[in-house]
N, C-alpha and C positions, 0 to 999 in steps of 0.2 A: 627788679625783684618783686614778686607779688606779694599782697599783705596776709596772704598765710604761711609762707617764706620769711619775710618777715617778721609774726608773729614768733613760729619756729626759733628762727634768730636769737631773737633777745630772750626766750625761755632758756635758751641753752648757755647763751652768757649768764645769764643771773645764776642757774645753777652753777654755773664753773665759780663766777664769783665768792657764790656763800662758801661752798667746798676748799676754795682757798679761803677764805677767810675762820673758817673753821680748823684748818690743816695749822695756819699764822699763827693760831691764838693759844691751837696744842703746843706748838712749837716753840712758841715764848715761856710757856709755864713750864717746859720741858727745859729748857736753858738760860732759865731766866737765875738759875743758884749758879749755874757756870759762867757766866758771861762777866764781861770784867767790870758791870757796873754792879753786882750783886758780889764780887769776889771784894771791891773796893770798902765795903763796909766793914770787912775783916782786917785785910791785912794789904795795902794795895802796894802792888813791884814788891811784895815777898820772896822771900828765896824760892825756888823749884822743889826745892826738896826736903821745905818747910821751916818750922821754927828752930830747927836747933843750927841751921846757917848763919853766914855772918850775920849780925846785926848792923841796921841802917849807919851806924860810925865805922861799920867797916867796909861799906858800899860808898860807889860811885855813880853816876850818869854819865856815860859817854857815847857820842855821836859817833855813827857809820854810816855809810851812803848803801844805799840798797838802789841797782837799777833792776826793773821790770819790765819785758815784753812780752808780746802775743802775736802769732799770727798764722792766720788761718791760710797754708801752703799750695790746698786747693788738687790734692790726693799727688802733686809732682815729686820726686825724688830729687834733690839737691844736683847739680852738677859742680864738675871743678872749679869754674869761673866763676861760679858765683859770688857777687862781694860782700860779704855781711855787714861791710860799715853803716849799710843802710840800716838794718838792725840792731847793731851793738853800737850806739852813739855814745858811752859811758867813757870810751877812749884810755882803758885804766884807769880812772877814778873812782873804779866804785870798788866797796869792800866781799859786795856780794851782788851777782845773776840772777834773777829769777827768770825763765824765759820757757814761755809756754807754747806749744804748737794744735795745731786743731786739720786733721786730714793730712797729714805725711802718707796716708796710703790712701788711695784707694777706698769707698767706703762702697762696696763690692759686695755680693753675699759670701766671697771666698774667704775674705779679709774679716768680715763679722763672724760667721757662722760656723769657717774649718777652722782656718790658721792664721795666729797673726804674725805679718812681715815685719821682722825690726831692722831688715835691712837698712831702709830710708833714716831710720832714729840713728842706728851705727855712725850714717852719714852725716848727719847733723852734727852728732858728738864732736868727731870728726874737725869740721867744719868750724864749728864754736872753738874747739880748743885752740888751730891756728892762727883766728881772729883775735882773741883776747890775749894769747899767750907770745905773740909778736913781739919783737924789739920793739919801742916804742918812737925809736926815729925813722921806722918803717912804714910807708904806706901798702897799705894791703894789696895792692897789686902791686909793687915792687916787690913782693915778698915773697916766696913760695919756697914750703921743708921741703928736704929730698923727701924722693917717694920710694916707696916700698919696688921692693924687689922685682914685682910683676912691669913695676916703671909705672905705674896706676899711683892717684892719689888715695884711692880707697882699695882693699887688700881685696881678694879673690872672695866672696861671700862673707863680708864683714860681720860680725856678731856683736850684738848690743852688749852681750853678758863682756866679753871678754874686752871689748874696749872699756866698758865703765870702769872693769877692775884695773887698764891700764891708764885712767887718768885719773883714779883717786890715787889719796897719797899715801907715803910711807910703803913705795913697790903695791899698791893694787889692793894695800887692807883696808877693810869696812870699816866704816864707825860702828862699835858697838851699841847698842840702843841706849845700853844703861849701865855702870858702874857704880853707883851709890851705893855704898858699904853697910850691910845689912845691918852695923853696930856702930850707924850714928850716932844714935843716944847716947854711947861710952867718949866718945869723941870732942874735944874740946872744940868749939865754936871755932877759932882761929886753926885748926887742923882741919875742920871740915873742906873735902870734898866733892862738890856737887857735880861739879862735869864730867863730862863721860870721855875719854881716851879714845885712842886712833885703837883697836883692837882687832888681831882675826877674828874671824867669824865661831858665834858661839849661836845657842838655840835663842836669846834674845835680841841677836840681829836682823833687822825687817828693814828691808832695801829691795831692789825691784829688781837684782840678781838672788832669787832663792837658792840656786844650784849651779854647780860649775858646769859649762858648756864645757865642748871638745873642741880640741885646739882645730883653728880656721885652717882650711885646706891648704897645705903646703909650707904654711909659716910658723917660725915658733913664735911664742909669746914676747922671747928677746928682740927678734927680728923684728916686728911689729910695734915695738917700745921704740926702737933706733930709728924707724923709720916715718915717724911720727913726733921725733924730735922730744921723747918722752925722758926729761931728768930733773935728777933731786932740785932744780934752782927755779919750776916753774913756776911763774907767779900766781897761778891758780889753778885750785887741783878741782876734782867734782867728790861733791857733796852728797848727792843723790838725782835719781835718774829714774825714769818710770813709763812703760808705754800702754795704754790700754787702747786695742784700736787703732783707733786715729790721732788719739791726741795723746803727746808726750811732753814732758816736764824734766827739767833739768836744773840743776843749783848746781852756780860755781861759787869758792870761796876764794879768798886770798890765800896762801897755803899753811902761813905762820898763824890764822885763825882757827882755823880745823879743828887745830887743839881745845879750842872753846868749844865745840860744838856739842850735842849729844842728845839722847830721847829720839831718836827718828825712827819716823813712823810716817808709815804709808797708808791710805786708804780710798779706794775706788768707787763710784759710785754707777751705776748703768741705767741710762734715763733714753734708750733708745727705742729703739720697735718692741712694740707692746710694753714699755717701760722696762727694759729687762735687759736691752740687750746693748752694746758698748758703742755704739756709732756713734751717740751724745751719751752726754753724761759729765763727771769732771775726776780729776784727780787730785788729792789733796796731802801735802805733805805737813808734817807737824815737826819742829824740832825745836829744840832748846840751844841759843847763844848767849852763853857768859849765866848769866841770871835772868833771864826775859826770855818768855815760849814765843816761836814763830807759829804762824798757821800760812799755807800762800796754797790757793785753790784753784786749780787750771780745767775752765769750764770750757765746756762747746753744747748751748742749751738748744732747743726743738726749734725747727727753723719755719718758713714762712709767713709774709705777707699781709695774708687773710688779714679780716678783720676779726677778733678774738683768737690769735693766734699768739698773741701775747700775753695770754690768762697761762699759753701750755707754757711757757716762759719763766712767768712768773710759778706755776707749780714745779718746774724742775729745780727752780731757787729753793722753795721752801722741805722740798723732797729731796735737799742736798745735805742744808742746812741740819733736816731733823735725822736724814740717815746717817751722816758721814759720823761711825767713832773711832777713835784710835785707842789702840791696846793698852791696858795700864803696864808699864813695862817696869816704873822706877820701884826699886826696892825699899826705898825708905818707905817708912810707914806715916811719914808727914807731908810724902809729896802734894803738892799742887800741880802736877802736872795733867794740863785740862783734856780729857777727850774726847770734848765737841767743840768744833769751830769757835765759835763765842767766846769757848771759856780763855783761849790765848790772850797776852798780850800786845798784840802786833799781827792784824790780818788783812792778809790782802789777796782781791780774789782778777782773776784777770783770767779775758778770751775771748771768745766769739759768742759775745752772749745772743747777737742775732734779736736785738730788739730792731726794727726797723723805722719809718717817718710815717708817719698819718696820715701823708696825701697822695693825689695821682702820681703816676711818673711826670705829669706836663706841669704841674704847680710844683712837683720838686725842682724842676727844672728850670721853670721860671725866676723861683728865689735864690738858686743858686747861681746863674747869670747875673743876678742883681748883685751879687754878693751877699745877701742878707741874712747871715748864717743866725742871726737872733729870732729870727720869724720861724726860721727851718729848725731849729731847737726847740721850740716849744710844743715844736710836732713829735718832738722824739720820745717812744716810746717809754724807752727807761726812765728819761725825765717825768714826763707824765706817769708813768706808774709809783717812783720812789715818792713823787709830790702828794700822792694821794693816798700814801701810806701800805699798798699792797703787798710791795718790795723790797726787801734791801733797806729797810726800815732802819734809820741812825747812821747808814753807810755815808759814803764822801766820795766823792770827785772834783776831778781838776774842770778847770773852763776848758770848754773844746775849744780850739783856734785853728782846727783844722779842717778839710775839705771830710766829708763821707767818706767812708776805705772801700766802701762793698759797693757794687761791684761791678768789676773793670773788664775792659774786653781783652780778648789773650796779648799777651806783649807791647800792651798800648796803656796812653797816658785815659784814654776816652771810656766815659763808660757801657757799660753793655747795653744798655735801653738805647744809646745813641747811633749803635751800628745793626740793632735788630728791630724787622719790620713788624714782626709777627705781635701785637700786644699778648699774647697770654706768655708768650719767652720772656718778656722785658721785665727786666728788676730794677724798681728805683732805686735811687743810692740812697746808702744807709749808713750809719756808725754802730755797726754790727761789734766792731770791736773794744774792749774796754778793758781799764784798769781801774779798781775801787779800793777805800781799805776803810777799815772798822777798827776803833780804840782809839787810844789818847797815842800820844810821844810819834806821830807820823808828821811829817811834815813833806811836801811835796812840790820838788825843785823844777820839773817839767815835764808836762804834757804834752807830746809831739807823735807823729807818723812817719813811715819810712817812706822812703820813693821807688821801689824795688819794682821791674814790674815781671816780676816770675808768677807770680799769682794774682788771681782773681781779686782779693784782699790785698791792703796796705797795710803791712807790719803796724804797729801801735806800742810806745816806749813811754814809760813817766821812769823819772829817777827821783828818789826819796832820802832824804835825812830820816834814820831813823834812832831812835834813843833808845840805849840798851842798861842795864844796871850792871851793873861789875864789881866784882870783891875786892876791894883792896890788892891781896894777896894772889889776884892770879891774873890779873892789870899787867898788863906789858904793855899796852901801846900810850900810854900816857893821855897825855891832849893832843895827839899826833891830827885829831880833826876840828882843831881848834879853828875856826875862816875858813872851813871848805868851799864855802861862796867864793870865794878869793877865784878859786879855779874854774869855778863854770863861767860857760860862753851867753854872752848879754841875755840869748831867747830862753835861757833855763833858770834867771831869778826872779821865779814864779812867787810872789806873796801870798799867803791867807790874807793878810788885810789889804789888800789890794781887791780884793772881791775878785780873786778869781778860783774860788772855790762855791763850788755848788750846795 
């Protein structure tokens, strides 16, 4: 590189720089009354729907397991065989899914610019339901529902809308967003209710089915219920579901929890070509369980290598953070129910953030031979960017203990730089993929990657302890996760004080 290249260079970082740090500094002043270290001096783990809910002698604390994954599919459609156990390591322990994908299509001008495929997302749903929703003295390949009438695992042109509606609960009805009884105030504290009901659909419903699709070619809605092993006893129904693009997002819950659920809200953000358009960008879902708001962010940020290619990275963080809002939906006029990211109690953001390692493909190469994954970590971008305050500023992660996910050559253990001759092809391996969370009451049971080799990427799972508030009076499961440790396997009793948290 010559030194007026050079020159060029570092004028264009510094600009990028200031410009982020200018965008960070809007962006704290802008949710720094929302955020849960400014909501703490009020009123902190508040009711949802303000002061006139229980009071703290009629609240509880109780533990839930939340598993979380990501993975970037690498635009393939799902087939039958596929085994999700690499994915869904949770094994029925957990009380709630989070699981995010990044390129289920194609990222094609067809798929960006005309129409989006939710065929593949259909497929997933699909997919995920059989997985989790198994006998449990069933190995996943011992296992397989009848299939649909065609004799196919997936039906004749599957539809995202129509499946989501057959694996939520109570027959296919939405959660309603909000419930809260416009005459709190008349309402006596211990009658209050704040959560929101399984309900049909009304105009404050916001779910990622707007409209009723037409029934799938050839099948009816029953048929496709039946064949799909769809009934009242499932251990887990879907929560919400959402495709922008390429990347899709899905919550399951338990199905006896449901009932806690409510406030869902959806919001998309588009950080693609020319900033605008859906190829990156993230998905963000907000809801309320029991007394405690969720926030869970399903990113896939600007990719590339380069050197200053992590400033576009870090600007699609900060143009997440200050654009994503969700709609005031609750009717109480005390609600706290937050509509920027921050303002939740409980947030976690997970995906292909696509931070790469600092060095050549030959010195990634080198240290990972050695095993020296502590040398290779302090090359890592995101590390290096959170350490130095650009980023993700107060956020948290697990200790990596795992190999780079990104990226691998087609249907092999090996990765792409080691079977491609051409240097400008070659991609060193990276930890492209991530799971982080922001707030108090998180606690974080395991850090691990799948082994799957369908894609270019290695799936990526933490599972979380996380701490919910709950009323007295609408407490049904007691201290049912009273020693959930009890149940996890040796590599998931991950401590905080054990320093392996970042």
């Amino acid at each position: 590189m010559t030194l007026k290249n050079q020159d060029r260079t570092k004028k264009k970082k510094k600009c990028f720089i200031e410009k982020i740090q200018g965008m960070r500094q809007r962006n704290e002043r802008d949710v720094g009354k929302d955020s849960p270290e400014g909501q703490s001096k009020l009123a902190p783990e508040s009711t949802i729907c303000g002061s006139m809910g229980p009071t703290a002698l009629d609240q509880s604390m109780q533990t839930f397991r939340v598993f979380v994954a990501t993975w970037n599919v690498g635009g393939k459609s799902p087939n039958r065989g596929l085994d999700l156990d690499v994915f869904l390591r949770a094994h029925g322990l957990a009380d709630m899914y989070v699981l995010g994908f990044q390129e289920i299509v194609p990222l094609n001008a067809g798929n960006v610019l005309v129409i989006e495929d939710n065929e593949p997302a259909a497929k997933w749903l699909s997919l995920i339901d059989q997985s989790i929703n198994r006998p449990t003295n069933v190995s996943y390949r011992g296992w397989r529902p009848s299939t649909t009438l065609s004799g196919s695992l997936f039906f004749p042109k599957p539809s995202l809308k129509r499946i989501s509606k057959i694996f939520r609960v109570e027959n296919g009805r939405r959660l309603k967003s909000c419930n809260c009884s416009m005459d709190l105030e008349r309402k006596n504290s211990k009658d209050f209710c704040f959560r929101c009901q399984p309900s049909n659909v009304s105009e404050g419903d916001i779910s990622s089915e707007d409209e009723e699709d037409e029934e799938p070619s050839g099948l009816e809605l029953s048929e496709i219920s039946t064949s799909f092993g769809v009934s009242n006893q499932r251990k887990y129904s879907l929560v919400a579901s959402k495709q922008m693009v390429g990347i899709f997002v899905c919550i399951w819950m338990r199905t006896e929890l449901i009932q806690h659920v409510g406030h869902l809200r959806i919001s998309c953000i588009s950080r693609g070509i020319m900033g605008c358009l859906g190829n990156k960008g993230c998905i963000s879902v907000s809801l309320s369980f029991h007394q405690t708001s969720f926030c869970f962010i399903c990113s896939h940020l600007a990719s590339g290598e380069k050197e200053g290619d992590e400033l576009r990275r870090n600007l699609d963080v900060i143009e997440i953070l200050r654009n994503t809002q969700f709609r005031k939906i609750c009717r109480s006029s005390q609600s706290r129910m937050p509509v920027k990211i921050l303002g939740h109690d409980r947030i976690i953001w997970l995906g292909d953030l696509n931070y790469r390692i600092a060095l050549s493909y030959s010195e990634t190469k080198k240290l990972m031979e050695a095993n020296e994954w502590d040398a290779l970590l302090d090359k890592d971008q995101l590390k290096i960017e959170r350490e130095s305050g650009r980023v993700f500023k107060g956020w948290k992660e697990g200790k990596i203990f795992f190999a780079p996910t990104y990226k691998y050559s087609n249907n092999s253990d090996a990765y792409a730089g080691e079977t491609v001759k051409s240097k400008n092809k070659r991609r060193t391996p990276a930890w492209c993929d991530r799971v982080l969370w922001y707030g108090n009451g998180i606690r974080q049971l395991a850090y691990i990657r799948g082994e799957s080799r369908f894609s270019d990427h290695r799936p990526v799972c933490g599972e979380f302890l996380v701490d919910v508030v709950v009323s007295e009076s609408g407490s049904k499961r007691g201290n049912m996760k009273v020693g959930a440790e009890e149940f996890l396997p040796p590599y998931a009793r991950f401590h905080e004080e054990d320093g392996l948290i970042d």
